[in-house]
Backbone as numpy.savetxt, mean C-alpha at the origin, in Angstrom:
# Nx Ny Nz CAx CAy CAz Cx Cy Cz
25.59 24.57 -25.30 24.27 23.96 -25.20 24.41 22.46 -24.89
23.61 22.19 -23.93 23.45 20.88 -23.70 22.31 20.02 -24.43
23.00 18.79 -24.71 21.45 18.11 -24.92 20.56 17.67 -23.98
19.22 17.59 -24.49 18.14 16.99 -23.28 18.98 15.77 -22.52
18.57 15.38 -21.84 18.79 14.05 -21.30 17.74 12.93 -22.10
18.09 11.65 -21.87 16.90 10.45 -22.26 16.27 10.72 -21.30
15.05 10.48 -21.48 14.17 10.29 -20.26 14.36 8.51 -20.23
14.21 8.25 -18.70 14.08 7.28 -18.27 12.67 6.58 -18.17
12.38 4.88 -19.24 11.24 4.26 -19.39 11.04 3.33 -18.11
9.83 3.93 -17.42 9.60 2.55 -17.17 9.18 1.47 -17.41
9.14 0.22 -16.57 9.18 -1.56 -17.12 10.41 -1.53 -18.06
10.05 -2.95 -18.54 11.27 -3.66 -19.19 11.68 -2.71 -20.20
13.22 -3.26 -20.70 13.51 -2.64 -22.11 13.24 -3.64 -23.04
12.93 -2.86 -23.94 12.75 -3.77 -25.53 13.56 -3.56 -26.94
13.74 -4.00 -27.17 14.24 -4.62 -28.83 15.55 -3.41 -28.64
15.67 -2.55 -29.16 17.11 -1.66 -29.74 16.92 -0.72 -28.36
16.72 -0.92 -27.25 17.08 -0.02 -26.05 18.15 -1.37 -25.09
17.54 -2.40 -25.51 18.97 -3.34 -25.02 20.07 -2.95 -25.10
21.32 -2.69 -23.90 22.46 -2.14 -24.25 23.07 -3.35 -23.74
23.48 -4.81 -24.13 24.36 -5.74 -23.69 24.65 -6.50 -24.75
25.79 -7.08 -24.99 26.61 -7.64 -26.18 25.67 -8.77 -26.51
25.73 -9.61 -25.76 24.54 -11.24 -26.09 23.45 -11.14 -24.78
22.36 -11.61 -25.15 21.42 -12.39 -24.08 20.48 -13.81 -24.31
20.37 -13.75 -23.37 19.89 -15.57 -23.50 18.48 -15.33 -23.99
17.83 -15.96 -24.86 16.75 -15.63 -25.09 15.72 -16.78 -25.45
14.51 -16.67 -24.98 13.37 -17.67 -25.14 12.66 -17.13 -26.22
11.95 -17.81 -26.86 11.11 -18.01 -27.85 9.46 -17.36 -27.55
8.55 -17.12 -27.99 7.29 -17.01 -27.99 6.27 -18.37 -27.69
6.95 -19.50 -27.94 6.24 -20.50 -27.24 6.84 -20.65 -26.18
8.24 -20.20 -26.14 8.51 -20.49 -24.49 9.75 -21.59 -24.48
10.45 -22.64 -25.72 11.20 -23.09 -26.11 12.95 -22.08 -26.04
13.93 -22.38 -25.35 15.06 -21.85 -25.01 15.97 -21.58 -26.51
15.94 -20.82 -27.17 17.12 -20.26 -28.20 18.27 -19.97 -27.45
18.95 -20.11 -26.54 20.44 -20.10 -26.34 20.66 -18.71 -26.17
21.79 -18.28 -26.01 22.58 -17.20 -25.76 23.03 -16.79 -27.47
22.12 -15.52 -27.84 22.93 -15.01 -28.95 23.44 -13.63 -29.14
23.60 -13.09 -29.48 23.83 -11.36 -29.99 22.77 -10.56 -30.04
22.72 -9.83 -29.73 21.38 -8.51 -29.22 20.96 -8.48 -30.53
21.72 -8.17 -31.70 21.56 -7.82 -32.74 20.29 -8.76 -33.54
21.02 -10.05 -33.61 20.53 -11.54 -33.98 18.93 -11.33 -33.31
19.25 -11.15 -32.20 17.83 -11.73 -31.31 16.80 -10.60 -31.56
17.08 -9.61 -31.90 16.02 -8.56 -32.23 15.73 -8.93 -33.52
16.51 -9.43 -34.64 16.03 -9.35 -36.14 15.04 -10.84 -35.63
15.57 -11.74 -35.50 14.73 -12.79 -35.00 13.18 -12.49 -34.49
12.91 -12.08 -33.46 11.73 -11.13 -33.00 11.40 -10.63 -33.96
11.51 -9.67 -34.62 10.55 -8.99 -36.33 10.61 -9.51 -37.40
11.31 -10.64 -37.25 10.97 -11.41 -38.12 9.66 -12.14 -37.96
9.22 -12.65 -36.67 8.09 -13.23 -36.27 7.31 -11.82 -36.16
7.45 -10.31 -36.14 6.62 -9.96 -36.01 5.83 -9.18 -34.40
7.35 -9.57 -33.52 6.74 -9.66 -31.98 8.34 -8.80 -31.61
8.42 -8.74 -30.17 9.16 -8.05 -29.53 10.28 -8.37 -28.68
11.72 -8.06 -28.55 12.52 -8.21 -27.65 12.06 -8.09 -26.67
11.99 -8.82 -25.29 11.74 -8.12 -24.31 12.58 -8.61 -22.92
13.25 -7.50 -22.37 14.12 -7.90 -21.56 13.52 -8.53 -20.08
13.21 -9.87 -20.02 12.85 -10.29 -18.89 13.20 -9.95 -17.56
14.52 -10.58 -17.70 15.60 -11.10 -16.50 16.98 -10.39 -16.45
16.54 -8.66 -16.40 18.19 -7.72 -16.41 19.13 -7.86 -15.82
19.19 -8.49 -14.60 20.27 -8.96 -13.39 20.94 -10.14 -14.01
20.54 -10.93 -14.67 21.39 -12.20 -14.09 22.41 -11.90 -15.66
22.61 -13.38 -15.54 24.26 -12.93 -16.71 24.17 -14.01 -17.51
23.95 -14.30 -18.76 23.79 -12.82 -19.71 21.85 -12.79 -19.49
21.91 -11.64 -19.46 20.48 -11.20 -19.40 19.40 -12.04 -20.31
18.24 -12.24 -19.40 17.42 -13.14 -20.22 16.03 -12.12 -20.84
16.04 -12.63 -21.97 15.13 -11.98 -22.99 14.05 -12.95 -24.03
12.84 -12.43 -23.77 11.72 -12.80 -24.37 11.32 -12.83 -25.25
10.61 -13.45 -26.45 10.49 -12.83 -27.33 8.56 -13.31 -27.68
8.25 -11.92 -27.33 6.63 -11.69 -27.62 5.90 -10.75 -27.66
4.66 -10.23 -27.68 3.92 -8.90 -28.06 4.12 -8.42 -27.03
5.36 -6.86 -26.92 4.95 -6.19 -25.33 3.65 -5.74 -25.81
2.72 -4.98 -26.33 1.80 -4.10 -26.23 0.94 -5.32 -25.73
0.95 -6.41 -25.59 -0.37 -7.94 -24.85 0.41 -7.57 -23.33
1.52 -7.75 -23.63 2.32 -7.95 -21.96 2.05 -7.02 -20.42
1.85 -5.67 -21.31 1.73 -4.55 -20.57 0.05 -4.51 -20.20
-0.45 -4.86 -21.29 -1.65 -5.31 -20.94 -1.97 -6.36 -19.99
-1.51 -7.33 -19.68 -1.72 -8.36 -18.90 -0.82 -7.71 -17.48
-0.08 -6.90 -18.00 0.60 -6.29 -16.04 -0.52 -5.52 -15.90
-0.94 -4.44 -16.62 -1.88 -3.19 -15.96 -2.92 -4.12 -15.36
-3.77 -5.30 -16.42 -4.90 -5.78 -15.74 -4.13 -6.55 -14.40
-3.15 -7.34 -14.41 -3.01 -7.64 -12.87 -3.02 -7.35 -11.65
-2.31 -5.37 -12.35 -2.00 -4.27 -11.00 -3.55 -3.84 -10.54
-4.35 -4.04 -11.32 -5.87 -3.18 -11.49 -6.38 -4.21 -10.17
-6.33 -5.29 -10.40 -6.68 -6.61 -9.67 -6.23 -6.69 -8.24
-5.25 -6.79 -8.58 -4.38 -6.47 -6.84 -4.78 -5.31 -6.19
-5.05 -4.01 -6.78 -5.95 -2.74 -5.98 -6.84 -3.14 -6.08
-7.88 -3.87 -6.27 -9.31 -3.84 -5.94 -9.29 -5.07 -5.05
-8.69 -5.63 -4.73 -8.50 -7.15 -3.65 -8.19 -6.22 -2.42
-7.10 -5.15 -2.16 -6.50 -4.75 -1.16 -7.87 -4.00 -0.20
-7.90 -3.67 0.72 -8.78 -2.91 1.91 -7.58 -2.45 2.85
-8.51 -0.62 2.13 -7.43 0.76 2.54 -8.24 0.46 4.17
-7.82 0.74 5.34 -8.07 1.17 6.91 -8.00 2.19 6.66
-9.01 3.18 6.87 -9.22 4.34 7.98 -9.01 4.44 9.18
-8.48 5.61 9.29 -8.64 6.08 11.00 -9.78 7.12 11.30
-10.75 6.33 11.81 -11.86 7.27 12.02 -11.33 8.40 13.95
-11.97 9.28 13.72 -11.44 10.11 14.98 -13.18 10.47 16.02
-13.09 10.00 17.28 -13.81 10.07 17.96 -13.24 11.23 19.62
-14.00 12.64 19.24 -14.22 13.02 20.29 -14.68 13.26 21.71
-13.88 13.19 22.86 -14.70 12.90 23.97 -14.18 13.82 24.76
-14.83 13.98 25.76 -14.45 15.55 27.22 -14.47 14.45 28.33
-14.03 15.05 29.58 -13.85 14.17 30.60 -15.16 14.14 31.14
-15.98 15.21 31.35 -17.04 15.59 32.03 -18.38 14.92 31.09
-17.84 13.92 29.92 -19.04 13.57 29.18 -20.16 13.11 29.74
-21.87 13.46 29.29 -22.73 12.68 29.79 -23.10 11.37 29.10
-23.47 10.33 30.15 -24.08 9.30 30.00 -24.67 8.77 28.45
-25.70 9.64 27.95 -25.83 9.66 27.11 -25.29 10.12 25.59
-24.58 11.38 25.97 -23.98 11.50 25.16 -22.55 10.74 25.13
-22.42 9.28 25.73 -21.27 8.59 25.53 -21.82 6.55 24.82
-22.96 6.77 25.43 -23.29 5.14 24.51 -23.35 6.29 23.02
-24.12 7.40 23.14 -24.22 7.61 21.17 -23.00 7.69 20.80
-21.61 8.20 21.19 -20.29 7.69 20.85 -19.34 6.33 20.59
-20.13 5.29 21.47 -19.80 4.05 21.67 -20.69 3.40 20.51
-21.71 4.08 19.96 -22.57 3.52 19.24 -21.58 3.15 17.73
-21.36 4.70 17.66 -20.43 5.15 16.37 -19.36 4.33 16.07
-18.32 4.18 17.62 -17.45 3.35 17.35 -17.41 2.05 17.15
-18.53 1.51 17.14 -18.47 -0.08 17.19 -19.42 0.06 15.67
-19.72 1.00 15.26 -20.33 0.99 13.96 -18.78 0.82 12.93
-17.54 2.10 12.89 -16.03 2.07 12.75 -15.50 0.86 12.84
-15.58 0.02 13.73 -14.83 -1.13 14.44 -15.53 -2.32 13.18
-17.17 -2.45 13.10 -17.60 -3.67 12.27 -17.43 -3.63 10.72
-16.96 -1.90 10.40 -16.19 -1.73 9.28 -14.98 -1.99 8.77
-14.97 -2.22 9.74 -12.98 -2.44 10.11 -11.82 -1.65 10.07
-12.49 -0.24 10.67 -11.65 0.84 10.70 -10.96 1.03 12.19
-10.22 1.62 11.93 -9.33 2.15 13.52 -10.39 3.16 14.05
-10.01 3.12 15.30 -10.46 4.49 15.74 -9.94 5.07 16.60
-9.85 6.72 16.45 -8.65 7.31 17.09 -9.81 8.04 17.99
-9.55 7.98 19.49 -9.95 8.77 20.38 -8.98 10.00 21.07
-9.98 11.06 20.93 -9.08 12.11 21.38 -9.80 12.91 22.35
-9.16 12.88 23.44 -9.77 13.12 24.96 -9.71 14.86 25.18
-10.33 16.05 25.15 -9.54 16.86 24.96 -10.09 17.17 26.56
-8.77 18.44 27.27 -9.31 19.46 28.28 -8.97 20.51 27.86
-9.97 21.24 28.78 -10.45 22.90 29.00 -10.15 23.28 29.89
-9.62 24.31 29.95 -8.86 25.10 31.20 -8.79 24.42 32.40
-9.24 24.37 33.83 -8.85 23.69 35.05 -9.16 22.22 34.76
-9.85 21.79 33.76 -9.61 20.32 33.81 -8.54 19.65 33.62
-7.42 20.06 33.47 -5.97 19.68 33.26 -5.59 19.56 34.68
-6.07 19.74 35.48 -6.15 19.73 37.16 -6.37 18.62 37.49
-7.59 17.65 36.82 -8.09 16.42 37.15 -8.34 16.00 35.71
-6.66 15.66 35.62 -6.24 14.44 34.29 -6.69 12.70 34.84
-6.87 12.76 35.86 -7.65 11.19 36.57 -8.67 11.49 36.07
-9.59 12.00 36.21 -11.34 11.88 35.76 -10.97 11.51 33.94
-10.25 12.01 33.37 -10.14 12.00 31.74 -9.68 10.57 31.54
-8.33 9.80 32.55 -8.19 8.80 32.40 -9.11 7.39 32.71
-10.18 7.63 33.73 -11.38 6.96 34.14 -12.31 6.82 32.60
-12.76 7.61 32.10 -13.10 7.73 30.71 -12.37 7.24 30.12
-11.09 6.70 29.80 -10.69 6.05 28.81 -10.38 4.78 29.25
-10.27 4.33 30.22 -10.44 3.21 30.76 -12.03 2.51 30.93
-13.03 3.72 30.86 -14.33 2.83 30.84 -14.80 2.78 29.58
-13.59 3.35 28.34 -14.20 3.06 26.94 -13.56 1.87 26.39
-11.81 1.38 27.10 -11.22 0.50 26.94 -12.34 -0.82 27.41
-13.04 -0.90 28.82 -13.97 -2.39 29.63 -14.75 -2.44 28.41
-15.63 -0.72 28.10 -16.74 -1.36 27.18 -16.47 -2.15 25.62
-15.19 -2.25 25.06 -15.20 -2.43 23.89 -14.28 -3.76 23.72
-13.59 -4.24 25.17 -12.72 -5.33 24.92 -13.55 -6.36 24.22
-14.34 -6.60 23.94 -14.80 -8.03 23.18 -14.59 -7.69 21.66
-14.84 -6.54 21.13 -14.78 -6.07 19.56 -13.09 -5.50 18.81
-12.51 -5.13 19.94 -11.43 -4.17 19.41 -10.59 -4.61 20.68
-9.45 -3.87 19.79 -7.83 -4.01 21.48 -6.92 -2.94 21.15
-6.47 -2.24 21.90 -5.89 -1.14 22.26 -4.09 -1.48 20.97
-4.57 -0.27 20.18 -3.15 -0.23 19.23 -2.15 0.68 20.24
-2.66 1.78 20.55 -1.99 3.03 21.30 -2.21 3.12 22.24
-1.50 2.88 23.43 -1.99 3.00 25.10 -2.41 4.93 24.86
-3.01 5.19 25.39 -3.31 6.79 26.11 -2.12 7.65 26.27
-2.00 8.28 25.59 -0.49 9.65 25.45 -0.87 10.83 25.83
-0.37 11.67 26.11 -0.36 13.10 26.35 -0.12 13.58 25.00
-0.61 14.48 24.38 -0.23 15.34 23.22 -1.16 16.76 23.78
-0.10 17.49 24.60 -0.38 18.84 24.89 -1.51 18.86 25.86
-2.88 19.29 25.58 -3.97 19.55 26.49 -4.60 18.34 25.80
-4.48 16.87 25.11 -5.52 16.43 25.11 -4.19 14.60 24.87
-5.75 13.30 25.38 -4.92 12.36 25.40 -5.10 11.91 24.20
-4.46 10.78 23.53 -5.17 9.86 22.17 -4.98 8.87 22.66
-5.76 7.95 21.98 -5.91 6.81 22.26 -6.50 5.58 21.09
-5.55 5.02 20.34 -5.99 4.36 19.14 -6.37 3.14 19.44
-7.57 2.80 19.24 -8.07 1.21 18.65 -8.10 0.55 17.36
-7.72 -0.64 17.44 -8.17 -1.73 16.13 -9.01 -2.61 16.48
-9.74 -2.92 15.24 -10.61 -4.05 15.74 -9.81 -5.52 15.54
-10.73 -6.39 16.45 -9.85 -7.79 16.38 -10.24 -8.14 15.33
């Protein structure tokens, strides 16, 4: 029989998961205590009441903290919380078009995409053909060239026009 394994914690280690002979360790106001013994520096910490905490694992001898992790972890989660709500996820919105499109049914497409574009999403155009229109892949490319004139002032071409099987793509970003 084997034993379990440890599971592996993530973030720092604290107080008796330290596995190094001495580390350098700071104080709770932030004042430098020197390089002492793991041992030392943890009774030190509960003595005040607060926590080993391994700052700085790389360098030599490892630098260690001494203050409330359960505040600390608190002050990372609220930071990480902060930094996701600052960030803006892009979409790729997907816009269908035929070569043979009508007039109208292509400003209400152009409408959409510049609605995508002032959101500040991508937009992926996908040109498809139907049987003999793969015959006259020029008429499909005219269409994507008169969606490229209409939109140069808002957006600029991420993906020139590709072949993928029977249909082209064609990705925009907005400027």
């Amino acid at each position: 029989m084997r034993t379990a394994p440890v599971p592996t914690k993530d973030g720092p280690r604290i107080n008796r998961d330290i596995r190094v002979r001495e580390v350098q360790v700071i104080d709770a106001d932030g004042s430098n205590k020197g390089v002492l013994n793991v041992f030392d520096a943890v009774q030190l910490a509960e003595e005040q009441g607060l926590d080993l905490v391994e700052v700085s694992p790389n360098s030599t001898p490892p630098v260690c903290k001494i203050m409330d992790y359960g505040r600390f972890r608190f002050q990372e989660q609220k930071k990480a919380a902060e930094a996701r709500k600052k960030q803006k996820i892009i979409e790729i919105k997907e816009i269908k078009l035929r070569p043979a499109i009508d007039d109208h049914d292509y400003t209400v497409k152009m409408k959409a995409m510049r609605a995508f574009f002032e959101e500040g999403n991508k937009v992926k155009i996908t040109l498809r053909f139907r049987g003999r229109e793969m015959a006259h892949q020029d008429i499909g490319m005219k269409v994507l060239d008169r969606v490229k004139q209409d939109i140069v002032e808002i957006a600029k071409v991420e993906q020139e026009p590709s072949f993928e099987g029977r249909q082209v793509v064609m990705v925009l970003a907005p400027k």
